[in-house]
Structures are given as C-alpha cells and as structure tokens.
mmCIF entry with sequence, helices, sheets and N, C-alpha, C, O atoms, coordinates in Angstrom:
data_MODEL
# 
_entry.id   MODEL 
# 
_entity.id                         1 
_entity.type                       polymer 
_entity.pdbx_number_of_molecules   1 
# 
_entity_poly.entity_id                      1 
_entity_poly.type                           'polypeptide(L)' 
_entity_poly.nstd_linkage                   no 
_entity_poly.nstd_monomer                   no 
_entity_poly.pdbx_seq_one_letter_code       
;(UNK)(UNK)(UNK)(UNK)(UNK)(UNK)(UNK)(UNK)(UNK)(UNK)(UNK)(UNK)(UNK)(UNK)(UNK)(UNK)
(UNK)(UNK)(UNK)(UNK)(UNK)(UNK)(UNK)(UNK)(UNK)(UNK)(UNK)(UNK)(UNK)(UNK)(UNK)(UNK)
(UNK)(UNK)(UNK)(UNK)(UNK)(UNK)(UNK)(UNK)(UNK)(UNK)(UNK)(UNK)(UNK)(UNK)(UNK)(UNK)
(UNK)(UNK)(UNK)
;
_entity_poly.pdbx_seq_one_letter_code_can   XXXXXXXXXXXXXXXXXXXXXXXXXXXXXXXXXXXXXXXXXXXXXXXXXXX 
_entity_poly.pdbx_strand_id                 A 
# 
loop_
_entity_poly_seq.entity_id 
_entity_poly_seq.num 
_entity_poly_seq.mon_id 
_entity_poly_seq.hetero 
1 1  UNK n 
1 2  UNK n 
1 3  UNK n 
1 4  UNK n 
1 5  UNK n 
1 6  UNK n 
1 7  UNK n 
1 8  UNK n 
1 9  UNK n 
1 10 UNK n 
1 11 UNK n 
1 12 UNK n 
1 13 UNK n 
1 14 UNK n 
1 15 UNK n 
1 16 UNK n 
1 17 UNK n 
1 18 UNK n 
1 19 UNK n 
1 20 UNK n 
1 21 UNK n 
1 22 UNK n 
1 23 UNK n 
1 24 UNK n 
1 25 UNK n 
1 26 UNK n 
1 27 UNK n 
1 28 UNK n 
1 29 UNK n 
1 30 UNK n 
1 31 UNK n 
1 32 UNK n 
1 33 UNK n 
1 34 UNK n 
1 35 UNK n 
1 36 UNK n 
1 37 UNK n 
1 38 UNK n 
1 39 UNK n 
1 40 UNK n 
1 41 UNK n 
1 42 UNK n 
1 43 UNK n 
1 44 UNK n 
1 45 UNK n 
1 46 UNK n 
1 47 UNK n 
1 48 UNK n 
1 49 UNK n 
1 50 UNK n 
1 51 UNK n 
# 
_struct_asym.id          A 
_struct_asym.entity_id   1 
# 
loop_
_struct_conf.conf_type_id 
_struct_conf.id 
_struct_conf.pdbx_PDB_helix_id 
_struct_conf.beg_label_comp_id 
_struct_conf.beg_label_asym_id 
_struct_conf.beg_label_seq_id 
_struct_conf.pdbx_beg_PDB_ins_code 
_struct_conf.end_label_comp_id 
_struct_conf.end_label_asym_id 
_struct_conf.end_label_seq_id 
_struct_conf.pdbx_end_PDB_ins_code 
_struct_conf.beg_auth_comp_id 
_struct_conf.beg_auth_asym_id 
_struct_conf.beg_auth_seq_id 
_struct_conf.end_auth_comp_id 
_struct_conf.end_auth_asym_id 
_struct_conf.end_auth_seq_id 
_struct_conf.pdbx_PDB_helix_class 
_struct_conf.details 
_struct_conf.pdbx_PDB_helix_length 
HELX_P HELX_P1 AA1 UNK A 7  ? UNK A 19 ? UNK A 7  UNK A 19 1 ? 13 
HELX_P HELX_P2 AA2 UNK A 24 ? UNK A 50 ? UNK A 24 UNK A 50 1 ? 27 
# 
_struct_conf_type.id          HELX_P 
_struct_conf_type.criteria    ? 
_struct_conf_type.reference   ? 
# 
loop_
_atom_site.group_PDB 
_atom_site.id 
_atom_site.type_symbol 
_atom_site.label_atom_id 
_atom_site.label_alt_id 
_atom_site.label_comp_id 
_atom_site.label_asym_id 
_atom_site.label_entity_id 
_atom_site.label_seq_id 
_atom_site.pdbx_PDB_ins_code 
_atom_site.Cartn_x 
_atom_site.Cartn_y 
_atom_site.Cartn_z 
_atom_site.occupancy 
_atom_site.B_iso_or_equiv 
_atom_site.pdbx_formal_charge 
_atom_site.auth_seq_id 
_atom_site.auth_comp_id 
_atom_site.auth_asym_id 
_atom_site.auth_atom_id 
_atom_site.pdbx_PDB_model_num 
ATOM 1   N N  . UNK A 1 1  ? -20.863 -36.914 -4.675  1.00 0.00 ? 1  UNK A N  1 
ATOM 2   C CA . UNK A 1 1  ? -19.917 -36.674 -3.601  1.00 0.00 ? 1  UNK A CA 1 
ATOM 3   C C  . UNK A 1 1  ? -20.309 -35.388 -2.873  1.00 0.00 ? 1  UNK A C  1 
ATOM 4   O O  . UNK A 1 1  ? -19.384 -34.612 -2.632  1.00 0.00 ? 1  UNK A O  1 
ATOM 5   N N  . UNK A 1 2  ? -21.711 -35.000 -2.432  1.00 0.00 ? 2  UNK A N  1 
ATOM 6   C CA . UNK A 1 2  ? -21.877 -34.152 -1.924  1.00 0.00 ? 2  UNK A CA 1 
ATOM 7   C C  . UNK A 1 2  ? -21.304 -34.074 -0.361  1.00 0.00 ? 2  UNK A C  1 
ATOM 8   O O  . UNK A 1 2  ? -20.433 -34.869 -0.008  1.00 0.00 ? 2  UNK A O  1 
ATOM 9   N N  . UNK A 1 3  ? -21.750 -33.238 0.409   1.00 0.00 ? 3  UNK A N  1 
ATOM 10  C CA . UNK A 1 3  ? -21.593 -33.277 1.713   1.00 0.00 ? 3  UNK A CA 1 
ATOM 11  C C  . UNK A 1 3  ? -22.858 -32.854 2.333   1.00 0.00 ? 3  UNK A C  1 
ATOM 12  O O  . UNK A 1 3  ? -23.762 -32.033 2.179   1.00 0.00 ? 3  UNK A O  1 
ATOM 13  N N  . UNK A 1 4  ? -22.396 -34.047 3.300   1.00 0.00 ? 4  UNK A N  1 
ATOM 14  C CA . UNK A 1 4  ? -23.716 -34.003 4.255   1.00 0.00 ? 4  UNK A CA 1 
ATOM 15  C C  . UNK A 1 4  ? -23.542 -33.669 5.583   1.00 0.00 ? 4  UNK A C  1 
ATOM 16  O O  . UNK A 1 4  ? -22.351 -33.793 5.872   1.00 0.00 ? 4  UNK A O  1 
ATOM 17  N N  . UNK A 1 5  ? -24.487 -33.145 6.905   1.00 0.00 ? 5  UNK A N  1 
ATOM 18  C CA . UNK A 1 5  ? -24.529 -32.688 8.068   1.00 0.00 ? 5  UNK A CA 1 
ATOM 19  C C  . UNK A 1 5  ? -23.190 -32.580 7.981   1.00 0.00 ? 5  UNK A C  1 
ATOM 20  O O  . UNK A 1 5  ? -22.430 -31.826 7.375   1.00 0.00 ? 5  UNK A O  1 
ATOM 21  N N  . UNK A 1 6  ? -23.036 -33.676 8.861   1.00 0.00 ? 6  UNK A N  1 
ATOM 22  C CA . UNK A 1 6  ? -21.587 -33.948 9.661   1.00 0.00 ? 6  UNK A CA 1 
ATOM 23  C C  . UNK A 1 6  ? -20.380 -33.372 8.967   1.00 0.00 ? 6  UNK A C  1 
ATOM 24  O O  . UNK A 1 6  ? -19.695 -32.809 9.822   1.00 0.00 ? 6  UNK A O  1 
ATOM 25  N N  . UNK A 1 7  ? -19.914 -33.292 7.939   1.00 0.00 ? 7  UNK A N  1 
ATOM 26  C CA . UNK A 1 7  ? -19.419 -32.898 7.106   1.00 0.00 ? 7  UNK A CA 1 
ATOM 27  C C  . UNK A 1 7  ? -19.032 -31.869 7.304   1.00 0.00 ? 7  UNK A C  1 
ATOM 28  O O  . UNK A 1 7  ? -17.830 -31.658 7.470   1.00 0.00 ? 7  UNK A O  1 
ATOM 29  N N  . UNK A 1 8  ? -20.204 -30.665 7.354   1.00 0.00 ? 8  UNK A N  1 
ATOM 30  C CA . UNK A 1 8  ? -20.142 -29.421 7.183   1.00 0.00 ? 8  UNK A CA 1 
ATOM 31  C C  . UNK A 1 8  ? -19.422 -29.229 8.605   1.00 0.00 ? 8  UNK A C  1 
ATOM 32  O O  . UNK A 1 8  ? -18.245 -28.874 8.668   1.00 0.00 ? 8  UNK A O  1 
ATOM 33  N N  . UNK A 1 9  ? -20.453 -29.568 10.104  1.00 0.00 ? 9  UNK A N  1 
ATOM 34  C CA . UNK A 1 9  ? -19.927 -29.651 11.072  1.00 0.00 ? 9  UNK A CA 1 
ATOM 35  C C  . UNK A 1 9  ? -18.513 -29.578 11.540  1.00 0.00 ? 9  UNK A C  1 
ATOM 36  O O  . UNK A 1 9  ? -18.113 -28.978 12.537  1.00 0.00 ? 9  UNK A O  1 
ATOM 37  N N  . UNK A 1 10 ? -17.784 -30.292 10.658  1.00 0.00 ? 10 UNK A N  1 
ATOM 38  C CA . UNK A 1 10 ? -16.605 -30.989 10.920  1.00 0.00 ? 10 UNK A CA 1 
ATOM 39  C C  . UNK A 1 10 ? -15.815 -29.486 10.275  1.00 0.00 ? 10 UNK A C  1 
ATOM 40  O O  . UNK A 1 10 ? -15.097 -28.698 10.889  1.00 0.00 ? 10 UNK A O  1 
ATOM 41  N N  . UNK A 1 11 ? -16.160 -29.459 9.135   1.00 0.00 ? 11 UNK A N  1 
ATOM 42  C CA . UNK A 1 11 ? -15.178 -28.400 8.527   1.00 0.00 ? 11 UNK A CA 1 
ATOM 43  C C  . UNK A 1 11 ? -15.409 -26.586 9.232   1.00 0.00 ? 11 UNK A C  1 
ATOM 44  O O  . UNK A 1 11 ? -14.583 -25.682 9.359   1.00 0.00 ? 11 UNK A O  1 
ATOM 45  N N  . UNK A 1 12 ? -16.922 -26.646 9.571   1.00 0.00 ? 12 UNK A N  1 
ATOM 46  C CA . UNK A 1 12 ? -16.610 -25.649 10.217  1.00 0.00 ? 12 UNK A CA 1 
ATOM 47  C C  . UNK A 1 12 ? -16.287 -25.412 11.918  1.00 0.00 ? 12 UNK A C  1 
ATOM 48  O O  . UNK A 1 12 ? -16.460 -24.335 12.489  1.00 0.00 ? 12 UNK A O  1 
ATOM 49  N N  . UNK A 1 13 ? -15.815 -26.588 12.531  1.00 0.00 ? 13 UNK A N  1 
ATOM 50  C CA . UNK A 1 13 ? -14.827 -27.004 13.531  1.00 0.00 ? 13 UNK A CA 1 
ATOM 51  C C  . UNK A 1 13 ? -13.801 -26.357 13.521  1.00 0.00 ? 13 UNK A C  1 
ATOM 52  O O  . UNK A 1 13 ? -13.396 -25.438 14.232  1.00 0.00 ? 13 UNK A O  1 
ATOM 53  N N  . UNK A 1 14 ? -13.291 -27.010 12.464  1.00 0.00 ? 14 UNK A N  1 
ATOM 54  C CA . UNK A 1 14 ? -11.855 -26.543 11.879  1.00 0.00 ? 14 UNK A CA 1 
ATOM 55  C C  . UNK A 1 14 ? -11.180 -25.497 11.654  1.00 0.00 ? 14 UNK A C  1 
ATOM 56  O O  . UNK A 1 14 ? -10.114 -25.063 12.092  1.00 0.00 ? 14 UNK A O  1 
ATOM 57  N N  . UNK A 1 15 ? -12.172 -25.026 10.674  1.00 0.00 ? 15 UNK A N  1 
ATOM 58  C CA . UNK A 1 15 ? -11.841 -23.332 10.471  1.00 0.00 ? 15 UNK A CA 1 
ATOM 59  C C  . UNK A 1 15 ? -12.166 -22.523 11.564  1.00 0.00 ? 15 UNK A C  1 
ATOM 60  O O  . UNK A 1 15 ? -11.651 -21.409 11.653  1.00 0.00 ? 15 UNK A O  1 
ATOM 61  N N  . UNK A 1 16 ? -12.961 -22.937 12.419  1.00 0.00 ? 16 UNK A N  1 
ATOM 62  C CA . UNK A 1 16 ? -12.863 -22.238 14.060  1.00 0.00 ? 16 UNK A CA 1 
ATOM 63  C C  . UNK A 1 16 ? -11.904 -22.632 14.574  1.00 0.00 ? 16 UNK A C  1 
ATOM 64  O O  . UNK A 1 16 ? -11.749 -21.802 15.470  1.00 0.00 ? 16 UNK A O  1 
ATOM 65  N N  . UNK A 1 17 ? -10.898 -23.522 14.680  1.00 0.00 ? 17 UNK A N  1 
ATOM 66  C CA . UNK A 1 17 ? -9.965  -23.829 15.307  1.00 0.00 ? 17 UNK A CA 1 
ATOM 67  C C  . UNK A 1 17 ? -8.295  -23.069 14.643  1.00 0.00 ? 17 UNK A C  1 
ATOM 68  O O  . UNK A 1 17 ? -7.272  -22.632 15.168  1.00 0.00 ? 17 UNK A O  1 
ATOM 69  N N  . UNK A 1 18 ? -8.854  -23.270 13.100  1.00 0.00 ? 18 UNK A N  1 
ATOM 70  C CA . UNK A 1 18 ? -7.663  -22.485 12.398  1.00 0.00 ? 18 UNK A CA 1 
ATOM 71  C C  . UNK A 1 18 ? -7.224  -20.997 12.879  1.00 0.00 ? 18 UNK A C  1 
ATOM 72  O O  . UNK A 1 18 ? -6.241  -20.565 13.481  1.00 0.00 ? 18 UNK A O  1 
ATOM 73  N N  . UNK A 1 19 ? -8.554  -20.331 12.267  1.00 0.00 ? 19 UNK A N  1 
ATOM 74  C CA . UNK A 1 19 ? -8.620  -19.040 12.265  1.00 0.00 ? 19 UNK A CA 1 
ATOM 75  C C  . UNK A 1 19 ? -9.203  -18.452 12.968  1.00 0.00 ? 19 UNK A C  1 
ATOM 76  O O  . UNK A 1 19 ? -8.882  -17.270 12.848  1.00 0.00 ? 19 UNK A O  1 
ATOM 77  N N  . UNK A 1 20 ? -10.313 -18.663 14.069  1.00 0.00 ? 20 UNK A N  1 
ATOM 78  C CA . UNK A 1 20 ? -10.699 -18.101 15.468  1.00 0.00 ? 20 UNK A CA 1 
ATOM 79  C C  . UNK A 1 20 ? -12.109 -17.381 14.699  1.00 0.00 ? 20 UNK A C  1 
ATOM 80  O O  . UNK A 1 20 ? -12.263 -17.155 13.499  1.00 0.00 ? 20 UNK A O  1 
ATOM 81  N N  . UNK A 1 21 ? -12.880 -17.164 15.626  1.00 0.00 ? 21 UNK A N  1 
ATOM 82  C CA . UNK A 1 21 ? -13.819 -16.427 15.364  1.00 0.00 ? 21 UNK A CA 1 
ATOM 83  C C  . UNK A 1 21 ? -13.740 -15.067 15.276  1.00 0.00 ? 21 UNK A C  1 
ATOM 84  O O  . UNK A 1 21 ? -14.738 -14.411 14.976  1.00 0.00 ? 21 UNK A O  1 
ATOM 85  N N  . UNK A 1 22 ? -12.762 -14.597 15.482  1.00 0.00 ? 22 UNK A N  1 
ATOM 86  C CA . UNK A 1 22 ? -12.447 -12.781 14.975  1.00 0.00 ? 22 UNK A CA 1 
ATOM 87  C C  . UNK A 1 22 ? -12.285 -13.105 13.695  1.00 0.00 ? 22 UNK A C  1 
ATOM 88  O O  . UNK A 1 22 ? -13.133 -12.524 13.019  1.00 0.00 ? 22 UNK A O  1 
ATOM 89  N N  . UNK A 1 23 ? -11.652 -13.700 13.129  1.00 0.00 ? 23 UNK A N  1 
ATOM 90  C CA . UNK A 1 23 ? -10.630 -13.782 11.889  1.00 0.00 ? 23 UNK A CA 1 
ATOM 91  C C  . UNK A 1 23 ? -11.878 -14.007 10.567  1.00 0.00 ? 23 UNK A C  1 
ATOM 92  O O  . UNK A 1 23 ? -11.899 -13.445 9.471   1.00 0.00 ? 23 UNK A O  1 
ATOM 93  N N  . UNK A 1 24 ? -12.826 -14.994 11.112  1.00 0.00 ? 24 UNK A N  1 
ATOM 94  C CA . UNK A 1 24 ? -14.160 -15.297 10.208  1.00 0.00 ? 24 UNK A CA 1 
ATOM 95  C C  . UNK A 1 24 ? -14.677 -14.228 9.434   1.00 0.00 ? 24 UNK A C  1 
ATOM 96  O O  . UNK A 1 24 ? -14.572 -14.382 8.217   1.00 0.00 ? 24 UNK A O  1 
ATOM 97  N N  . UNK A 1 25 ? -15.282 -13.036 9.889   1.00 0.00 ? 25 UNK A N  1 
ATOM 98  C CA . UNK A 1 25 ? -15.579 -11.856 9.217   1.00 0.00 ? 25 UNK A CA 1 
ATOM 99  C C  . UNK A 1 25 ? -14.753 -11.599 7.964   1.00 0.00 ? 25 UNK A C  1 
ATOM 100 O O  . UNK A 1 25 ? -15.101 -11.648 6.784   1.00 0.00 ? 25 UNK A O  1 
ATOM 101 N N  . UNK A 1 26 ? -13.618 -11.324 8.487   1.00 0.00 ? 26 UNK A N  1 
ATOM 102 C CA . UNK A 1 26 ? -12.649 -10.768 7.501   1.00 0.00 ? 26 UNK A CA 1 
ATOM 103 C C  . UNK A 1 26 ? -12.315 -11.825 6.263   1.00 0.00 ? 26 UNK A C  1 
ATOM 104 O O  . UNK A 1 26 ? -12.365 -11.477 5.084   1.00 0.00 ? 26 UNK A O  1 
ATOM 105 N N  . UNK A 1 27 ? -11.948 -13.236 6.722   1.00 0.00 ? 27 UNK A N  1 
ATOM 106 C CA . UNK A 1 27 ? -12.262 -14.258 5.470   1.00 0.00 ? 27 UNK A CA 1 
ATOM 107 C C  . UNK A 1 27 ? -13.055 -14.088 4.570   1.00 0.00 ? 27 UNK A C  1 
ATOM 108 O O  . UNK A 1 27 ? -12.843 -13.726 3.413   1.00 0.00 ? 27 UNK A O  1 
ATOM 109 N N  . UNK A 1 28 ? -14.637 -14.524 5.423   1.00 0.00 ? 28 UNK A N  1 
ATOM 110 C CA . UNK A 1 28 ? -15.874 -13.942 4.095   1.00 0.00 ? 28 UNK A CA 1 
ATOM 111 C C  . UNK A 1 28 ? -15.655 -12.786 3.212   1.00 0.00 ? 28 UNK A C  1 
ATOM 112 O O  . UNK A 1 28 ? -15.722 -12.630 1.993   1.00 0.00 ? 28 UNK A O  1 
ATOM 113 N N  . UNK A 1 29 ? -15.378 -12.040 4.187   1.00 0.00 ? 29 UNK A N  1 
ATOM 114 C CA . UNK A 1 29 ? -15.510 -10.631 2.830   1.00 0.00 ? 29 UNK A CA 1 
ATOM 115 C C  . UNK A 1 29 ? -14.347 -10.197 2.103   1.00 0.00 ? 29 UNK A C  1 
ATOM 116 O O  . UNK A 1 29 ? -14.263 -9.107  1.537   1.00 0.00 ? 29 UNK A O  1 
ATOM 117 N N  . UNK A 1 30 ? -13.306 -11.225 2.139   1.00 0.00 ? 30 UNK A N  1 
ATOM 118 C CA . UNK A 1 30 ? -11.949 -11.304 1.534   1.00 0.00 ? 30 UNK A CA 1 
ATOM 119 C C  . UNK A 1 30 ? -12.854 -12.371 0.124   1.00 0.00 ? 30 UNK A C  1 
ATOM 120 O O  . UNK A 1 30 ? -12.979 -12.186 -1.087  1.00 0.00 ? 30 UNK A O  1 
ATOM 121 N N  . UNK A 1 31 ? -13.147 -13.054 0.708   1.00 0.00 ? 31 UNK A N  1 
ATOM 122 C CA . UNK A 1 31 ? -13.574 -14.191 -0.041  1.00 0.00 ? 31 UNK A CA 1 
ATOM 123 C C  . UNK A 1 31 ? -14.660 -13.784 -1.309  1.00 0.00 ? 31 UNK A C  1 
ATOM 124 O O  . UNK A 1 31 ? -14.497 -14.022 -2.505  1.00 0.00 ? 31 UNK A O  1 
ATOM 125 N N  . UNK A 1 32 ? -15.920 -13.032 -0.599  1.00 0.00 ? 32 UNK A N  1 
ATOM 126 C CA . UNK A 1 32 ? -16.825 -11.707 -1.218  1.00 0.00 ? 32 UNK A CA 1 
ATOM 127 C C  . UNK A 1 32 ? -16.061 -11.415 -2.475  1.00 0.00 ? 32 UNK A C  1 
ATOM 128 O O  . UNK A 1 32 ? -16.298 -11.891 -3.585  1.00 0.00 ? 32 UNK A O  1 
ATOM 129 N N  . UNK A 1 33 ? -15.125 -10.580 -2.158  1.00 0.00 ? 33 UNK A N  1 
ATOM 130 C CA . UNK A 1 33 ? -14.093 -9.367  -3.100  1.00 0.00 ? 33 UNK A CA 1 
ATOM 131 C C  . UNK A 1 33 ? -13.619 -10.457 -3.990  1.00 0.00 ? 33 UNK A C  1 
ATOM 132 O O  . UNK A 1 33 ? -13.908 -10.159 -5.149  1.00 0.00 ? 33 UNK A O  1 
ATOM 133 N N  . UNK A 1 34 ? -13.041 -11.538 -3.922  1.00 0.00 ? 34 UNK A N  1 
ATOM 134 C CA . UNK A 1 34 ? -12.553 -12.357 -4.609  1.00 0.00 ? 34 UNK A CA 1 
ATOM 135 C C  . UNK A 1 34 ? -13.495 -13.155 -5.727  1.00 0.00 ? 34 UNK A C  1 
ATOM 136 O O  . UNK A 1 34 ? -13.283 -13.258 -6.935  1.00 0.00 ? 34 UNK A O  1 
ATOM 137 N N  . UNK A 1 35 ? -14.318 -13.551 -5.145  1.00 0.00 ? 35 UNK A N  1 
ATOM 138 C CA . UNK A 1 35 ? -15.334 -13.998 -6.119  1.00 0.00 ? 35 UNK A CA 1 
ATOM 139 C C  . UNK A 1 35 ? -15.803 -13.145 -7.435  1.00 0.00 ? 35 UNK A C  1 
ATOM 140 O O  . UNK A 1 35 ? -15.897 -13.352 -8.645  1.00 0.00 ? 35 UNK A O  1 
ATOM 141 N N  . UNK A 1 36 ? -16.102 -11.811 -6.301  1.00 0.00 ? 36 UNK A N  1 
ATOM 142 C CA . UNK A 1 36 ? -16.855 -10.595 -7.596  1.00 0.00 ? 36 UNK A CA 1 
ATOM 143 C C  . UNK A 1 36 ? -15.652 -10.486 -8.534  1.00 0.00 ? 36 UNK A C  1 
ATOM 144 O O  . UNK A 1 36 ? -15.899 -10.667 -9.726  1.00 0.00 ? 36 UNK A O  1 
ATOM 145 N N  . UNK A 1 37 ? -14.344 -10.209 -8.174  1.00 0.00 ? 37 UNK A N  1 
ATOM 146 C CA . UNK A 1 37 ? -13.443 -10.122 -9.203  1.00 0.00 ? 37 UNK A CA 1 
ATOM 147 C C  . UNK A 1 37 ? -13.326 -10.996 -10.036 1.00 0.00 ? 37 UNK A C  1 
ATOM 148 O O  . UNK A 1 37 ? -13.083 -10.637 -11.188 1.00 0.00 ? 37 UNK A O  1 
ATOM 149 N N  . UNK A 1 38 ? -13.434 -12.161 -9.794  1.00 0.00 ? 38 UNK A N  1 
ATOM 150 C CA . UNK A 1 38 ? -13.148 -13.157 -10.287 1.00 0.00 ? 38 UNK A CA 1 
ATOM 151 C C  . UNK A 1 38 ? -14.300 -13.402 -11.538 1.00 0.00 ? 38 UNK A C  1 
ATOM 152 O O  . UNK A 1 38 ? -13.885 -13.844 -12.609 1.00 0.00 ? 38 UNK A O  1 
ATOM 153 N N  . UNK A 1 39 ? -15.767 -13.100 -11.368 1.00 0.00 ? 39 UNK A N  1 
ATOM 154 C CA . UNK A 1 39 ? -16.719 -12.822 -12.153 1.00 0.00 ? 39 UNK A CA 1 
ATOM 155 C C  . UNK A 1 39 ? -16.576 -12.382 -13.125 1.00 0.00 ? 39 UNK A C  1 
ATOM 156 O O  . UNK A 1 39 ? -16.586 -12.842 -14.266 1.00 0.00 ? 39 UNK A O  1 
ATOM 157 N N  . UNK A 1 40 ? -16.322 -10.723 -12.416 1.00 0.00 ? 40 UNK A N  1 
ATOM 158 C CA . UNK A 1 40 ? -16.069 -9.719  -13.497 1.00 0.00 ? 40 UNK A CA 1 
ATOM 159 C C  . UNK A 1 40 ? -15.105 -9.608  -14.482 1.00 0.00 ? 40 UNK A C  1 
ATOM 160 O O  . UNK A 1 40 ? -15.248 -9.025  -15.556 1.00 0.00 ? 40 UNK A O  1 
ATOM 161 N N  . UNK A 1 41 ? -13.537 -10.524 -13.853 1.00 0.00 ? 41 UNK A N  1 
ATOM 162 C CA . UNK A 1 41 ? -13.074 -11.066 -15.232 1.00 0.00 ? 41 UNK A CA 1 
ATOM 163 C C  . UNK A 1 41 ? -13.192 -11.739 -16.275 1.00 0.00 ? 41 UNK A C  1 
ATOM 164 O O  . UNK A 1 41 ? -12.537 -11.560 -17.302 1.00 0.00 ? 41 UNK A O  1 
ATOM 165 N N  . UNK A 1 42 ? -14.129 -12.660 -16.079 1.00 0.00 ? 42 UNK A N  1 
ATOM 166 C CA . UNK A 1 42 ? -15.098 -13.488 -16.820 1.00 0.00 ? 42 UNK A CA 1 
ATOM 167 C C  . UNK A 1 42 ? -15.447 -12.770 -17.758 1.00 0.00 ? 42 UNK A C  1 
ATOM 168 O O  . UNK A 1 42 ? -15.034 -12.585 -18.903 1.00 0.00 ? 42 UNK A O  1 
ATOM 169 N N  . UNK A 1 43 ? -16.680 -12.180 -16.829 1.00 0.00 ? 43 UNK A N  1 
ATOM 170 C CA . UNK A 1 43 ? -16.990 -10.988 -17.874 1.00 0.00 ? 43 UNK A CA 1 
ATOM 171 C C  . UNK A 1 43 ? -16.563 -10.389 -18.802 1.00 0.00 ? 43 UNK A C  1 
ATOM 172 O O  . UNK A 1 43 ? -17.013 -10.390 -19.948 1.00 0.00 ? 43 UNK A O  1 
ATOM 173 N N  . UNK A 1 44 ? -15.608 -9.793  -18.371 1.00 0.00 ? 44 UNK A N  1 
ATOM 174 C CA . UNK A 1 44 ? -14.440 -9.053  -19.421 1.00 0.00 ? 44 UNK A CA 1 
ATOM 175 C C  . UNK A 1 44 ? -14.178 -9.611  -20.495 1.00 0.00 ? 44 UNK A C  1 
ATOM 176 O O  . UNK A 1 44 ? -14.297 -9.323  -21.686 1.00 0.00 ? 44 UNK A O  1 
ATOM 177 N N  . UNK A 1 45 ? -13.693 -10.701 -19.742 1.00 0.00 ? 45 UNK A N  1 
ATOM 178 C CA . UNK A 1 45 ? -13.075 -11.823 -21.341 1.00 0.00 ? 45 UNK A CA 1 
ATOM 179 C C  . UNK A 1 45 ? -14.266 -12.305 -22.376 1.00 0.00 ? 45 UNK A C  1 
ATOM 180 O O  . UNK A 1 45 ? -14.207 -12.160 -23.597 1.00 0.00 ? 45 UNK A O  1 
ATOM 181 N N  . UNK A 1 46 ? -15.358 -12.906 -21.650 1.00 0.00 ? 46 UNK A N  1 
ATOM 182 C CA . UNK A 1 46 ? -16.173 -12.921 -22.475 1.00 0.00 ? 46 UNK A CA 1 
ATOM 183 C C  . UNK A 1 46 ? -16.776 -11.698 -23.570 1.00 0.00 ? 46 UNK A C  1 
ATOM 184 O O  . UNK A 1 46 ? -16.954 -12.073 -24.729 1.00 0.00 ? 46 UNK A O  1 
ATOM 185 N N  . UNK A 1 47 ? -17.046 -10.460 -23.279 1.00 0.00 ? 47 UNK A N  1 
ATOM 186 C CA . UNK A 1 47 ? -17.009 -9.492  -24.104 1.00 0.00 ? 47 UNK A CA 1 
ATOM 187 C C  . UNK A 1 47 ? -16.137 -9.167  -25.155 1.00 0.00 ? 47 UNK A C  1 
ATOM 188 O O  . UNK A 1 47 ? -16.545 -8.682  -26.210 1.00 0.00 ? 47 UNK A O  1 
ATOM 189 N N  . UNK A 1 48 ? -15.039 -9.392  -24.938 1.00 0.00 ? 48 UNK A N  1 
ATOM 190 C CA . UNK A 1 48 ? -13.171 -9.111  -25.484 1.00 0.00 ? 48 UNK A CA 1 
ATOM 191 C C  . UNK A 1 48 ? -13.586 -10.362 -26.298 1.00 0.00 ? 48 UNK A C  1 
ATOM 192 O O  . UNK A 1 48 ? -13.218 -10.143 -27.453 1.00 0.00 ? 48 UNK A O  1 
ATOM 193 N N  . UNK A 1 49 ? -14.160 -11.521 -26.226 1.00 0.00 ? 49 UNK A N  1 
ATOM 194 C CA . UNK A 1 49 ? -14.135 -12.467 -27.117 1.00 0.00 ? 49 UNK A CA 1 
ATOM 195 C C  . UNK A 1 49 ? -15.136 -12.173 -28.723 1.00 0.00 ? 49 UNK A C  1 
ATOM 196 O O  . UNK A 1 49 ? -14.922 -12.367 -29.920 1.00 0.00 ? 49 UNK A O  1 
ATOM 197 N N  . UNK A 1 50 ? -16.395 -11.553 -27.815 1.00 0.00 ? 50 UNK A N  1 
ATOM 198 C CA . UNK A 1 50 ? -17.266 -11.073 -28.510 1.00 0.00 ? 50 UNK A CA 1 
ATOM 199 C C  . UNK A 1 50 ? -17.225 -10.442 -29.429 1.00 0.00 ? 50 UNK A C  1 
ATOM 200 O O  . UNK A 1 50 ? -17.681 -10.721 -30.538 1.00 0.00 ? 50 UNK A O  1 
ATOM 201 N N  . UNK A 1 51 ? -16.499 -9.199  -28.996 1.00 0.00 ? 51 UNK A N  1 
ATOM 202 C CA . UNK A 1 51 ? -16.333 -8.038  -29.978 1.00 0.00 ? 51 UNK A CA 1 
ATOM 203 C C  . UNK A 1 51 ? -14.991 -8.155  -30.855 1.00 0.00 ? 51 UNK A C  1 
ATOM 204 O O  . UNK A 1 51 ? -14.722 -7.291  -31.690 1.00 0.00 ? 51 UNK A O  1 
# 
C-alpha cells in the first residue's frame, strides 16, 4: 500500500490548501522537534529497561 506520484501530489495540494505556504516551515520543524523527542524517549526507556 505504498504511495505513488499522484498520491503524493494530491496530499501535498492539500496541505497547501490547509495551511498555506507560510505555515509549511513552521509544521516541519514542529514536526523535526517532535520526532527527536519522540526518539529520545525511546531511548530513555530502552536504557531504564536495561539497567
């Protein structure tokens, strides 16, 4: 169930239509921050399991 061309096309339509092209920047690197945290709790727990 991957996605192909059109697909992508379509969705990033959308999110230009949602949130405008100012707003894009600030998503990604909301999104950025979120991920790494999200890692690094991983992390955490996995260690905390370890020890």
């Amino acid at each position: 169930m991957g996605l192909g061309g059109t697909e992508i096309v379509i969705l990033v339509a959308l999110v230009l239509l949602f949130f405008g092209g100012k707003r894009l920047p600030q998503l990604g690197s909301a999104l950025g921050k979120a991920m790494t945290n999200f890692k690094s709790g991983l992390k955490e727990e996995k260690e905390d399991k370890e020890s």
